[in-house]
N, C-alpha and C positions, 0 to 999 in steps of 0.2 A: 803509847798510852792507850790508843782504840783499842789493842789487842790486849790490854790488861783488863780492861772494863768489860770486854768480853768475854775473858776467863772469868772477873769477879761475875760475868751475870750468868755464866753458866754455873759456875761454882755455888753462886750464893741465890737464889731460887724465891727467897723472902722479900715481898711485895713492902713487907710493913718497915725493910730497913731503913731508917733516919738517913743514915749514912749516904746509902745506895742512889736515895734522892736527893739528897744535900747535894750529892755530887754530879751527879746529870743535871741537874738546874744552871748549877757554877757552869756544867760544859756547855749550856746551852747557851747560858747568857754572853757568854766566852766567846761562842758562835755568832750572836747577833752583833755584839762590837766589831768583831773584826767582818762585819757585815757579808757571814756564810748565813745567810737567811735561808735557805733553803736545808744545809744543816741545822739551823736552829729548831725548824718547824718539826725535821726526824725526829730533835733529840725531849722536844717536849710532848710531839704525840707517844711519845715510846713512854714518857714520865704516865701521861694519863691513858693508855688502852692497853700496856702491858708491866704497868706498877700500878696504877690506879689510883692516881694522884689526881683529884678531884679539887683544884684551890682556883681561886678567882686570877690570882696573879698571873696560874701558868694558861690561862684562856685571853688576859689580858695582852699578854707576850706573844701568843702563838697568834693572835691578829694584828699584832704591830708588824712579825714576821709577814703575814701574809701578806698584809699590806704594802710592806716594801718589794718582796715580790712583785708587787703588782696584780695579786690575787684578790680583785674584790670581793668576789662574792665568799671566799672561804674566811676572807677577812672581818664579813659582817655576820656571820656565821657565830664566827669565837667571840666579835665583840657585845654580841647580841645577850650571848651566855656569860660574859661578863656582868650585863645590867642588871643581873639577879642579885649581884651580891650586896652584901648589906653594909659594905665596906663606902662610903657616900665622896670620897676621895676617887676611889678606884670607879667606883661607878658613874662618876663625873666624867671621868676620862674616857671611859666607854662611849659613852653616848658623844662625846666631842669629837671622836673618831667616827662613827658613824654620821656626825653632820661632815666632818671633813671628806669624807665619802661621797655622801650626796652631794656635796656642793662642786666636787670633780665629776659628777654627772648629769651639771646643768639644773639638778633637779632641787633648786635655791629653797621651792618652801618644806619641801621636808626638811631639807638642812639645817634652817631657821627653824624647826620643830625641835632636832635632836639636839641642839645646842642649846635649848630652851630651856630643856629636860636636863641637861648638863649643868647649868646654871644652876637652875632650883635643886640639884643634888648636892652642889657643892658649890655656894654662891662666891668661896673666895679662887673658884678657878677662874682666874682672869684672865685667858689664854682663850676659855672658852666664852669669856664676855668681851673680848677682840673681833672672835672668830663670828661672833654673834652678830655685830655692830658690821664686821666687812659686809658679809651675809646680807643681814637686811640693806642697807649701801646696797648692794648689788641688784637685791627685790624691787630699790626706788627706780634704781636707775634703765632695770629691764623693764618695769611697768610704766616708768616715762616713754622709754623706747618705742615698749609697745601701744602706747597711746598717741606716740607721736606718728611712729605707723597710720596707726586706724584712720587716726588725722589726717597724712596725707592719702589713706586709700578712700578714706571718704569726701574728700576732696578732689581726689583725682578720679570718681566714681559720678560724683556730683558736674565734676566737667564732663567728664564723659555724656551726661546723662544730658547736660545743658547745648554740649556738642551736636546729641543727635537732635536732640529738643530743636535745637536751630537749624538743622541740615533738614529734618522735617519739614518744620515751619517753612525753610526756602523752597524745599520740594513742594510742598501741598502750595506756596505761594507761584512756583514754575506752573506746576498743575493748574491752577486755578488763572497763570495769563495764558497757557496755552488754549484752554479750552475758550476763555472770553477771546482770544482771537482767531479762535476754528467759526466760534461763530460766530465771531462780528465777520469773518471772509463766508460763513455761510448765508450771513444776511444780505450780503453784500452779493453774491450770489442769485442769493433769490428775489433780488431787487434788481437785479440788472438781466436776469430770468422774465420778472414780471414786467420791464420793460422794453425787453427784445420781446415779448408777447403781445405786448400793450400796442407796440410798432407794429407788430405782423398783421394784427386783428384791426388797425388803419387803413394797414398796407391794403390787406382785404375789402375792409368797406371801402377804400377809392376804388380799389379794381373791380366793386360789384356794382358801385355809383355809375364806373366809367362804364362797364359791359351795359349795364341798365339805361343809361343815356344814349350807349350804342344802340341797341335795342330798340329805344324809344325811338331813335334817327330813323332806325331803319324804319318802323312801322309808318312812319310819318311818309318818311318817303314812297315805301309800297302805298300806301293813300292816296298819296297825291297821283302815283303813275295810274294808282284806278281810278283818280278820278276825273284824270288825263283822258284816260280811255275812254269813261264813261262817257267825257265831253264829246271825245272826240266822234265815237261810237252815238252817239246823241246829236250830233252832230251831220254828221254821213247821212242818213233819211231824207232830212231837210233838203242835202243839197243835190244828191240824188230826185225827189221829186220835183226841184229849183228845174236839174236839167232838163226830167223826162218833159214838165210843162213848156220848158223851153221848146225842146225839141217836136212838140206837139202843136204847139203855136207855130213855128216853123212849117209843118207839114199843111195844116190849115194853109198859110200865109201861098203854100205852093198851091195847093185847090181851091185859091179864090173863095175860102168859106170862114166868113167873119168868126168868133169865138163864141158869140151870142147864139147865132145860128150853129154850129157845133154843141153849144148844149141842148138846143133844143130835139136834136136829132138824138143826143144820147140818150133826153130822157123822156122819149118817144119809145126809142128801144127798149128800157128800162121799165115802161108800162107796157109794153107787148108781150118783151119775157112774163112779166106776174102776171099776164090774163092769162097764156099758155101752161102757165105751171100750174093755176088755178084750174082749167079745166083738164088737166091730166089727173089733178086730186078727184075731180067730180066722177070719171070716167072708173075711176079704180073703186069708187065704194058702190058701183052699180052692178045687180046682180047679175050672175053670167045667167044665160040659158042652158040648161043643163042638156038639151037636142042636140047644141051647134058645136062644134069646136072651141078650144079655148084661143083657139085666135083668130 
């Protein structure tokens, strides 16, 4: 049968023939039931870029094919070209295809656009006001999802946040006993500082009390040994002249010469010497003679 169709299309060369299309459509649709989708799509691109069959049907077909293919993007292609038509049936199904597109690619609010637009094209597709109703269904339940998310991320943000909030607070509270007991051990420090000082500076005044006392002793005592001496030394003279009179009365006592009689002799002598010294002054202020000798 392909080798016929191929002799009619060499043979018959005429773009405009009914026939020629009547019958590539039949092949085509022929093609998509017994699900040669891939044939199908040859046999209606060959209907439109080498007959030139320009119908909403064969762009409507040729993205259900691609579709099953699994060709999306050639799929949204033809059903796009589709939505032109003024056909409000056909054109419903376009756009329901197209939300069915989208909604296989996660991407739920275009989908809920293009079914929208389906609806309002042909408000008894109900097919597309199913597909409409899953669709939004889907929107509540991703946008619960994702509010139930945010919920727990701000939640779990929020502990976070109260986590460090507290490990802080006990840090800045560690901080705050470690320093009050740096310095309570530095008070304590400089109080047991100021009293091993307080003791040493005691320590010192006894030991300058006691040198000072020692001192004093000492001077007392050098005092007293001078004035031991001094006594003693004060002392000696007296006894000293005790004995010379002793011993002078003694020597009297041996020349039978009373003591009374012993002064008078001495100061006898006593007046002899001053007259002799006396006239030895007289004798020195008298003039020499200048004739004699000076002796």
């Amino acid at each position: 049968m392909k080798f016929v169709i191929l002799l009619l299309l060499i043979w018959v060369n005429d773009p405009n023939d009914i026939a020629l299309i009547n019958a590539y459509k039949a092949d085509a649709e022929q093609s998509f039931l017994a699900e040669d989708f891939s044939q199908a799509v040859s046999q209606y691109k060959f209907l439109m870029d080498s007959l030139n069959v320009n119908e909403d049907a064969i762009h409507l077909n040729l993205g259900h094919a691609y579709h099953q293919m699994g060709d999306t993007a050639q799929a949204r292609t033809a059903y796009n070209q589709a939505t032109l038509s003024s056909n409000a049936a056909l054109k419903s199904i376009a756009y329901q295809q197209l939300g069915v597109i989208s909604k296989s690619n996660k991407n739920l609010k275009e989908s809920l656009a293009y079914l929208k637009a389906s609806i309002k094209a042909n408000p008894a597709n109900s097919d597309a006001k199913y597909d409409f109703e899953l669709v939004k269904k889907l929107m509540q339940e991703s946008q619960d999802q994702e509010n139930k998310e945010d919920q727990e991320d701000k939640e779990d943000q929020e502990d976070k946040e109260d986590q460090e909030d507290k490990e802080d607070q006990e840090n800045k509270e560690d901080q705050e006993n470690k320093e009050d007991q740096e310095n309570k051990e530095d008070q304590e420090n400089k109080e047991d500082q100021e009293d091993q000082n307080q003791e040493s500076d005691s320590e010192n005044e006894e030991q300058k009390d006691q040198e000072g006392d020692e001192k004093e002793q000492d001077q007392k005592d050098d005092s007293s040994e001078e004035e031991n001496q001094d006594e003693s030394q004060s002392e000696d003279p007296a006894d000293e002249k005790s004995e010379a009179d002793k011993s002078t009365q003694e020597k009297l006592a041996e020349m039978n010469i009373s003591p009374e009689k012993a002064e008078m002799i001495l100061e006898a002598m006593r007046n002899g010497e001053i007259q002799y010294i006396q006239q030895q002054k007289r004798k020195a202020t008298e003039k020499q003679d200048k004739g004699k000798p000076d002796w």
